[in-house]
N, C-alpha and C positions, 0 to 999 in steps of 0.2 A: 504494500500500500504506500510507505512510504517513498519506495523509487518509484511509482508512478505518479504520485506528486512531484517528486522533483525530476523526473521526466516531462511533466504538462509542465512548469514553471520555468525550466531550459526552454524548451520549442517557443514557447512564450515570447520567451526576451528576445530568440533566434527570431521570432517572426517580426516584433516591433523591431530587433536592432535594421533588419532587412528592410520594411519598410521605410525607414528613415533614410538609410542608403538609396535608394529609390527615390524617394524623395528632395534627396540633398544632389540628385545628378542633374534634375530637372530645373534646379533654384538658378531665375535669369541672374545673373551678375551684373550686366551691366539694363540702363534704361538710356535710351537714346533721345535725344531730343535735333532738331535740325530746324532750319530755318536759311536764306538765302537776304543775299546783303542788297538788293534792290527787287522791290514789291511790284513796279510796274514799268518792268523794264517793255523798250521797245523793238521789235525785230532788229537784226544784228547788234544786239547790246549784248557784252560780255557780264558776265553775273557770277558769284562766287557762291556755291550751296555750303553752307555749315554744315556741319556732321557734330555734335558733343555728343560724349559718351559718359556719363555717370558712373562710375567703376564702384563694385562691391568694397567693400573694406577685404584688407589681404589677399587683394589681386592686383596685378599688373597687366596692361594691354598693353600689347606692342605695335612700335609705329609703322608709317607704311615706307621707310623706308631702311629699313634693315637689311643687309646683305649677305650675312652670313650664313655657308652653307656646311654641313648643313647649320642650320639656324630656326630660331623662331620664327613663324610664318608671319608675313606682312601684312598689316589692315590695307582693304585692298575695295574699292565698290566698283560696281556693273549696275549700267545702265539700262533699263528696258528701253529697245528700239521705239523712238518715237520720231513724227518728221516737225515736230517742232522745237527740239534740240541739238546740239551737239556736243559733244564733250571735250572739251578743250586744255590738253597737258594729263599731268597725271597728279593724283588724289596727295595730298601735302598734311602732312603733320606739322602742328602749332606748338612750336616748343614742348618737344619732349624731353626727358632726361635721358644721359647720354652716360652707359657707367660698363664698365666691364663686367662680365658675369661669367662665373666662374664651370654654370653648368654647361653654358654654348662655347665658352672658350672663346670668346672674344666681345671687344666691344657690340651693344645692343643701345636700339633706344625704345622709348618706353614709357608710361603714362603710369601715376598711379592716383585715384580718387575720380580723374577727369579728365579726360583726352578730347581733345579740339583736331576735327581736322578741317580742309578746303576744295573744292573742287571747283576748277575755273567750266561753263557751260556757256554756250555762245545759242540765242534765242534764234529761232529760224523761222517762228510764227507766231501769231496772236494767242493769247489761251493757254500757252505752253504749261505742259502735263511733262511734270521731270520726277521720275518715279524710277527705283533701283533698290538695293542691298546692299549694304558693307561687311563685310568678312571681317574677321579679326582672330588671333589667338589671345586667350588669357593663361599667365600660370599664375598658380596660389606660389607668392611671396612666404607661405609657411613650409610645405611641405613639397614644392615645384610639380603639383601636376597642373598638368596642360590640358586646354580643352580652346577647340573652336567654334564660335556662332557667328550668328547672322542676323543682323536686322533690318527688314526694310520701310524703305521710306516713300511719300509720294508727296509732290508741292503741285499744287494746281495753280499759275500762275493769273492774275485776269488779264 
């Protein structure tokens, strides 16, 4: 009687510790916010889309312009085909820090609490619908596991 108590009372905790693992794979890290630095631009007007990312506590995002291979993967966005945009340079990191890291073996740069990034888009018609995803790697600052997401965005311009 007693080892089948404490056989239900192990499976138990085995099933709450698992759902909680489960649970803690799912938990967004970051929350993204975005916005563009002119509201009513006009056909061929060049326009900069913001990208911030609010980062979890005891993570890091790394920036889109890391080199190292191998290395942490670059925050990176794709644009859904539309004929009222176009994409203009490639996706720029706002001051990140810049520090050697001991598990990539070499210099990285890298965002912690709140990563800003830019992307220059050149309007090609009225109305413009500028809608896409940005990738990114985060590792936990505690214990260096790594994971990648994604979030996407849409600005409806008038």
């Amino acid at each position: 009687m007693l080892k089948t108590i404490q056989l239900s009372i192990f499976l138990l905790f085995c099933l709450i510790q698992n759902q909680s693992l489960a649970q803690e794979k799912y938990i967004r890290r970051v929350a993204l916010a975005y916005t563009v630095d002119k509201h009513h631009p006009r056909i061929g007007d060049t326009l900069e889309v913001v990208l911030e990312a609010y980062i979890y506590p005891k993570w890091q995002l790394y920036a889109s312009e890391n080199m190292l291979s191998p290395g942490p993967q670059s925050a990176r966005v794709h644009f859904n085909a539309h004929a009222s945009f176009v994409a203009v340079g490639n996706l720029k990191s706002i001051q990140p820090k810049v520090e050697y890291d001991v598990f990539w073996k070499g210099y990285v740069r890298y965002f912690l609490n709140k990563a800003r990034f830019k992307q220059k888009v050149k309007i090609l018609q009225k109305h413009a619908v500028i809608e896409g995803k940005i990738t990114y790697q985060l590792c936990s600052i505690v214990d260096k596991t790594c994971i990648v997401e994604s979030d996407s965005f849409r600005i409806a311009l008038p």
